[in-house]
N, CA, C and O atoms as a DFTB+ gen file, in Angstrom:
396 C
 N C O
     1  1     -15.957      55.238      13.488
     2  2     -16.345      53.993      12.874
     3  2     -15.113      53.172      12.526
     4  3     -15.321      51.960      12.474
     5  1     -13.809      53.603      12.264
     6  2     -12.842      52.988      12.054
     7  2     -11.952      52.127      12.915
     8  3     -11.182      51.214      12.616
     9  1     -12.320      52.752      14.229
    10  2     -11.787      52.132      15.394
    11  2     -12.326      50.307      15.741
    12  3     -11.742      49.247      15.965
    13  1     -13.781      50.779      15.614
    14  2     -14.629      49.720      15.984
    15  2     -14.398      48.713      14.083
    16  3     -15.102      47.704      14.055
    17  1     -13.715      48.902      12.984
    18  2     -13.993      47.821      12.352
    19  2     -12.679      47.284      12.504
    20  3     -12.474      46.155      12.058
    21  1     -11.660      47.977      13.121
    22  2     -10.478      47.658      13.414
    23  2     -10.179      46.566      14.605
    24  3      -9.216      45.800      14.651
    25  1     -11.313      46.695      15.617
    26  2     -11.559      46.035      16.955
    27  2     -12.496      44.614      16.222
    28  3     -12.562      43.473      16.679
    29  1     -13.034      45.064      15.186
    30  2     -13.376      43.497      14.475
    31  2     -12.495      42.709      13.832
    32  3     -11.979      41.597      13.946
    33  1     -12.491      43.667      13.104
    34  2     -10.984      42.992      12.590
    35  2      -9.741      42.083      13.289
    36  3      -9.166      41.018      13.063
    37  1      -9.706      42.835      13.971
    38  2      -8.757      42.033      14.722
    39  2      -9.251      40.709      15.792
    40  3      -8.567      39.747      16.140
    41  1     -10.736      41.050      16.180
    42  2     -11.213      40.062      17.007
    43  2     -11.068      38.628      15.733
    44  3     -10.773      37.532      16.209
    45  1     -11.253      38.712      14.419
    46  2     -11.879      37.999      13.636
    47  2     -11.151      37.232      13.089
    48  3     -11.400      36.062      12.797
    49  1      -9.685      38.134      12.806
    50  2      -8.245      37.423      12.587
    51  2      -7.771      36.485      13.762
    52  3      -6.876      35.673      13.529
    53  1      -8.435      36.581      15.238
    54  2      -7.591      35.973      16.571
    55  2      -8.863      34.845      16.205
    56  3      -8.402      33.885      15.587
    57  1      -9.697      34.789      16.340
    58  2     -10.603      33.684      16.070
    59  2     -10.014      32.940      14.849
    60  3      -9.551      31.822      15.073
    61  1      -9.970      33.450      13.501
    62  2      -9.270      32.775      12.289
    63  2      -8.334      31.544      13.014
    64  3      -8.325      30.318      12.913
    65  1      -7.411      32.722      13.943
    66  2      -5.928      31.763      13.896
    67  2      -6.005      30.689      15.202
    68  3      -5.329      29.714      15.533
    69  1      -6.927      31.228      15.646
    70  2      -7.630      30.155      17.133
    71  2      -8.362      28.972      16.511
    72  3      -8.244      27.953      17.192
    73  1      -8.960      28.854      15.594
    74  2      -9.547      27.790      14.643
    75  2      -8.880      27.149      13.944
    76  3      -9.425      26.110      13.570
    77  1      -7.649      27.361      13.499
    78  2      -6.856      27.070      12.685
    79  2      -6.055      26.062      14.013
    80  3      -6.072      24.831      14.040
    81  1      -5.507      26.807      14.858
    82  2      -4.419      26.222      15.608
    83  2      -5.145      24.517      16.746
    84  3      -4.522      23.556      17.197
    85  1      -6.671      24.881      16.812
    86  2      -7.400      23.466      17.077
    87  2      -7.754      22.656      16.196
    88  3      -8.153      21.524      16.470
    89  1      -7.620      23.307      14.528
    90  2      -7.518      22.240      13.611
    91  2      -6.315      21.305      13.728
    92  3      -6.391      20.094      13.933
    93  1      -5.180      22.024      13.571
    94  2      -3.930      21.691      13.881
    95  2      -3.496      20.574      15.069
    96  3      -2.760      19.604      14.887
    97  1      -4.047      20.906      16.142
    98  2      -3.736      20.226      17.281
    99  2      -5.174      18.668      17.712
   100  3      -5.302      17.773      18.547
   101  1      -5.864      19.162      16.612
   102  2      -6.750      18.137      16.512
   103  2      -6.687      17.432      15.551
   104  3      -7.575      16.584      15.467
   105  1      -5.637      17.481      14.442
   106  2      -4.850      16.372      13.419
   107  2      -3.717      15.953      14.469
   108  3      -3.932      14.872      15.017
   109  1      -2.963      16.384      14.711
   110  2      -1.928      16.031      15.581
   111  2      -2.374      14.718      16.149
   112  3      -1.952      13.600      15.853
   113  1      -3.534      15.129      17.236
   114  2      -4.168      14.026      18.407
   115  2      -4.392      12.876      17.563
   116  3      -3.942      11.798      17.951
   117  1      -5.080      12.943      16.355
   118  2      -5.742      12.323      15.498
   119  2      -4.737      11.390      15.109
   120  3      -4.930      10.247      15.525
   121  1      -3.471      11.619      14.255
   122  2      -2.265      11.161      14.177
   123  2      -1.774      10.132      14.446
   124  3      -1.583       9.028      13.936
   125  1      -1.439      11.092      16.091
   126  2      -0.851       9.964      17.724
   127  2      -1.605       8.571      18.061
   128  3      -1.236       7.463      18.447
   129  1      -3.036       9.263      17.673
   130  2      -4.123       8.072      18.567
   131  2      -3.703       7.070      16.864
   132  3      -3.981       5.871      16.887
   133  1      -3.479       7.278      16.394
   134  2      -3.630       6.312      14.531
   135  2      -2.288       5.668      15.114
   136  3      -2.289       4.513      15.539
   137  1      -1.301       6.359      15.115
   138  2      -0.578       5.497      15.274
   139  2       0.132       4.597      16.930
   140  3       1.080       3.822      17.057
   141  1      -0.854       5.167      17.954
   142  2      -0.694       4.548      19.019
   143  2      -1.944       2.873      18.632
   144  3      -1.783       1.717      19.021
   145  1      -2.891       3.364      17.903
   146  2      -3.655       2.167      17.698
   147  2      -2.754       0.947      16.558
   148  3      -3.018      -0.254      16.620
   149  1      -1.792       1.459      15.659
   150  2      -1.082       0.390      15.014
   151  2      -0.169       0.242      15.763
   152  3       0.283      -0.863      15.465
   153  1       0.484       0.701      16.665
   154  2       1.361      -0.323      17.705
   155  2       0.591      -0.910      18.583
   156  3       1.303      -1.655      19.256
   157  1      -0.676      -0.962      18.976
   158  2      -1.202      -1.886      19.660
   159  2      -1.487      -3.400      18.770
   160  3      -1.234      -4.572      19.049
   161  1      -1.939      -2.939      17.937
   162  2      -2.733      -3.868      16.801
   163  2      -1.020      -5.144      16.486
   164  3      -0.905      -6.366      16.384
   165  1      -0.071      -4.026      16.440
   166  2       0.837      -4.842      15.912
   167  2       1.367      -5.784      17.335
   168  3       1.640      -6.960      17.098
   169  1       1.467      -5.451      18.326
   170  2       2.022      -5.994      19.360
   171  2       0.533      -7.053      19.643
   172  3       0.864      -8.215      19.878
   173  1      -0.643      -6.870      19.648
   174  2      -1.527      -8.140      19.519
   175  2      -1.250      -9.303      18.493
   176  3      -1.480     -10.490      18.725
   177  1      -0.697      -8.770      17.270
   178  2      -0.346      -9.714      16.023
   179  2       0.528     -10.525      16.299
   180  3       0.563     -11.615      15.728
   181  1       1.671     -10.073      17.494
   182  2       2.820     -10.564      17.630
   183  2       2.375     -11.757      18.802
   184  3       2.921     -12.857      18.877
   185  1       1.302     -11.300      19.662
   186  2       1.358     -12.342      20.889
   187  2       0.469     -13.481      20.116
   188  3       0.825     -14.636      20.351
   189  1      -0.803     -13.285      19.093
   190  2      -1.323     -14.366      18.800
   191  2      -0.551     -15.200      18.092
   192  3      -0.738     -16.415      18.161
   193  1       0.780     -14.462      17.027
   194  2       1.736     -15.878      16.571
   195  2       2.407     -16.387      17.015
   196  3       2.779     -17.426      16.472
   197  1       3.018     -15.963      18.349
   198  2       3.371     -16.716      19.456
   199  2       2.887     -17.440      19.684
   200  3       3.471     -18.515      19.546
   201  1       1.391     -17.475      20.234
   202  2       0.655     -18.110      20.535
   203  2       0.285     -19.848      20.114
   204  3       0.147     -21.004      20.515
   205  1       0.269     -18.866      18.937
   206  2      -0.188     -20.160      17.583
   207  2       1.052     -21.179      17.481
   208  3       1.029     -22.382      17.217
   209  1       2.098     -20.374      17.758
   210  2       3.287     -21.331      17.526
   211  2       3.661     -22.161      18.538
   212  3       4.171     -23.228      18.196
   213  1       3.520     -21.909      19.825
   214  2       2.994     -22.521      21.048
   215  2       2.742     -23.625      20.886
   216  3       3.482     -24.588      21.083
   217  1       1.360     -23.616      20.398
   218  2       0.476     -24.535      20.248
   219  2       0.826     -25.244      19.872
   220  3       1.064     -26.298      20.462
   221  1       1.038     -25.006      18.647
   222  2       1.507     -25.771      17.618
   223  2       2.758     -26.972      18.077
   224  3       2.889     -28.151      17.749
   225  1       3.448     -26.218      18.835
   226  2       4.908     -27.114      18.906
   227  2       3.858     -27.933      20.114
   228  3       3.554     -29.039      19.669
   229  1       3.533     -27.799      20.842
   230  2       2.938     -28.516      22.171
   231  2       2.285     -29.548      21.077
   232  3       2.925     -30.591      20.939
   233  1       1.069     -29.404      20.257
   234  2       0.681     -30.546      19.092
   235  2       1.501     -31.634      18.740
   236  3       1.273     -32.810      19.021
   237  1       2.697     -31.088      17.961
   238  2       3.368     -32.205      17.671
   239  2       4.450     -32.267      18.264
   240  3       5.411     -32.403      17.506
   241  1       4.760     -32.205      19.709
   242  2       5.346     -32.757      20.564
   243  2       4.612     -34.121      21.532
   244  3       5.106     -35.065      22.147
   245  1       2.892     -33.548      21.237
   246  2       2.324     -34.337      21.833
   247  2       1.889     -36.021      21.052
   248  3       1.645     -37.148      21.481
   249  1       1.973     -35.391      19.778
   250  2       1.827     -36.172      18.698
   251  2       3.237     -37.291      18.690
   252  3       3.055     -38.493      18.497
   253  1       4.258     -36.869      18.860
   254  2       5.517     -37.679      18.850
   255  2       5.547     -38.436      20.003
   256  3       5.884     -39.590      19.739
   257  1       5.326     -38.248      21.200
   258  2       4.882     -38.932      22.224
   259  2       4.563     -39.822      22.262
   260  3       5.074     -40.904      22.553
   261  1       2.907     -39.260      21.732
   262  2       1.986     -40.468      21.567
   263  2       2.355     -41.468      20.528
   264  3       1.849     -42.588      20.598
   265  1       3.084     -41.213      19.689
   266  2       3.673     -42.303      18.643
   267  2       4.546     -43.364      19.331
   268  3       4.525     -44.580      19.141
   269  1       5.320     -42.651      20.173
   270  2       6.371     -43.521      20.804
   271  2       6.234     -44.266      21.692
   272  3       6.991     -45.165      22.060
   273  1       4.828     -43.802      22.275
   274  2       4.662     -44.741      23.241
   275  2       3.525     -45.957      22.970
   276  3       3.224     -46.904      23.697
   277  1       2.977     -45.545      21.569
   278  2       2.010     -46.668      20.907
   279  2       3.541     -47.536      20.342
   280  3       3.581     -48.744      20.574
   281  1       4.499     -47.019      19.768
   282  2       5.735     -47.766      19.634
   283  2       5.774     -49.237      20.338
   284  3       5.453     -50.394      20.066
   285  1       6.420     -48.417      21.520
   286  2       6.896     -48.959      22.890
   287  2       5.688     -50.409      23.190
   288  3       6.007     -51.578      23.404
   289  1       4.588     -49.952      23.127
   290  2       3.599     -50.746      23.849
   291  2       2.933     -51.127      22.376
   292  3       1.821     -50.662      22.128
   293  1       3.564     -51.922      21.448
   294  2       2.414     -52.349      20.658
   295  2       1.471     -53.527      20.756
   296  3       0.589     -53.697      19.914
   297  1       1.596     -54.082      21.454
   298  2       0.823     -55.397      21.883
   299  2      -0.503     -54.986      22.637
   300  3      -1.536     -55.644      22.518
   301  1      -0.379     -53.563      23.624
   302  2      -1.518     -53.029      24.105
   303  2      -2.281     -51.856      22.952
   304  3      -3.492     -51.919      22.739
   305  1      -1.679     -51.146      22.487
   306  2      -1.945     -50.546      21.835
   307  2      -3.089     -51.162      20.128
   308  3      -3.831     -50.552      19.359
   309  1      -2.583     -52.783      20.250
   310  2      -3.397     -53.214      19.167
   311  2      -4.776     -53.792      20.237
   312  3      -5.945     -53.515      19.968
   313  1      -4.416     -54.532      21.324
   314  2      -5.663     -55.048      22.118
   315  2      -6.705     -53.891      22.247
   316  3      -7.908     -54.130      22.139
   317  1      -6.188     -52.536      22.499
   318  2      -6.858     -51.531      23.132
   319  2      -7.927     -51.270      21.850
   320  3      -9.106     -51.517      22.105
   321  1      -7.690     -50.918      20.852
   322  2      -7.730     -50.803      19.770
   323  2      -9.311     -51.582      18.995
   324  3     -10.359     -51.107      18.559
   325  1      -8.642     -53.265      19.167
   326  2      -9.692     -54.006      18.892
   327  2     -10.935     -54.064      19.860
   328  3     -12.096     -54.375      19.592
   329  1     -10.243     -53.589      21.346
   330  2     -11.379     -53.543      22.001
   331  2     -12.515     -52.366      21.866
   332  3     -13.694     -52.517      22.185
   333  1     -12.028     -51.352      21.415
   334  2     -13.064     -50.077      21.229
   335  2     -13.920     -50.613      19.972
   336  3     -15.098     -50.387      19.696
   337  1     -13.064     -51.309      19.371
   338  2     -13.791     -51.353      17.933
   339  2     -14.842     -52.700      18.024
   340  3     -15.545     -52.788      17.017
   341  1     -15.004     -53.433      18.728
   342  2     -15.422     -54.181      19.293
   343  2     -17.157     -53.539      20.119
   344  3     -18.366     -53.690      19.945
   345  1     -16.449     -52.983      20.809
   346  2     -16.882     -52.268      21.971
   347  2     -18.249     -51.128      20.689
   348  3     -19.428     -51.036      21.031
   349  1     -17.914     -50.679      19.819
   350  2     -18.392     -49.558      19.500
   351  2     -19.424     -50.492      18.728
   352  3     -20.606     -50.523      19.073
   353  1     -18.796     -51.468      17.368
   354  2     -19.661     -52.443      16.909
   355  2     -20.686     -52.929      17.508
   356  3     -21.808     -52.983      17.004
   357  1     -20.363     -53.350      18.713
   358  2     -21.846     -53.603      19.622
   359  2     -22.919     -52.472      19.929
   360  3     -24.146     -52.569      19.889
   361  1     -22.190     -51.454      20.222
   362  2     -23.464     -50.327      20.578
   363  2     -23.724     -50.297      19.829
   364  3     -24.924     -50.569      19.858
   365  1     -23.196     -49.988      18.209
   366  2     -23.932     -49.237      17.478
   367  2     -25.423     -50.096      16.491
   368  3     -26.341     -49.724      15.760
   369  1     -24.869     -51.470      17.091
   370  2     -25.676     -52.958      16.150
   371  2     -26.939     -52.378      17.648
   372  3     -27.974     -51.712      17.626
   373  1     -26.324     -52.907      18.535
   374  2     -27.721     -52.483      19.448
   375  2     -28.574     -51.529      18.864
   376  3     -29.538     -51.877      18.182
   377  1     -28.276     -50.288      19.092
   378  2     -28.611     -49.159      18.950
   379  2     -29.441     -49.258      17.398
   380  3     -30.331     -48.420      17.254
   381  1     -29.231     -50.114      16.370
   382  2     -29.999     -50.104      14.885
   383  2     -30.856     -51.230      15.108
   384  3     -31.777     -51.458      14.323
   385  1     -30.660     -51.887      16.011
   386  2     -31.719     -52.983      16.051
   387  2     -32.950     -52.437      16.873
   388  3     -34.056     -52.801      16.475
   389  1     -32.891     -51.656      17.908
   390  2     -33.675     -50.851      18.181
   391  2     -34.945     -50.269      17.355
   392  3     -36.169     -50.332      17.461
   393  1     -34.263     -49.834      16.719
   394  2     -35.079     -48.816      15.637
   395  2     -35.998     -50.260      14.988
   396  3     -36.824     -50.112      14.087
């Protein structure tokens, strides 16, 4: 009988340390993947403020432009101007007389 609780025994301790060592290697994975997901997360953070800043400069580059060249051309820039407003006054008088 001693043989066989000895052959448990020992089966029971190799299981113990076999459970233990996939706990182990299944924090590990756990870990890697945590911190392979914050270097992704962070390298996305980095391309959208790029991004944004992009933009941004393209905005008011486009914005300075357009200033300079309403500058340049102010004589059209006021005709153009009165004409929409003109232009819009009429539809919109149409458009209430309608009703």
């Amino acid at each position: 009988m001693r043989m066989s609780q000895t052959v448990v025994e020992k089966t029971t301790e190799q299981i113990s340390k076999t459970t233990e060592q996939i706990a182990e290697a299944t924090r590990q994975a756990s870990s890697r993947a945590a911190n392979a997901l914050g270097h992704v997360i962070d390298d996305g953070v980095h391309v959208v403020r790029r991004a944004i800043k992009q933009g941004g400069d393209a905005a008011e580059e486009f914005l300075d432009d357009t200033t300079k060249r309403m500058e340049r051309h102010l004589v059209l820039t006021v005709a153009a101007t009165l004409a929409v407003g003109l232009f819009s006054g009429v539809v919109f008088g149409w458009l209430i007389k309608r009703k």
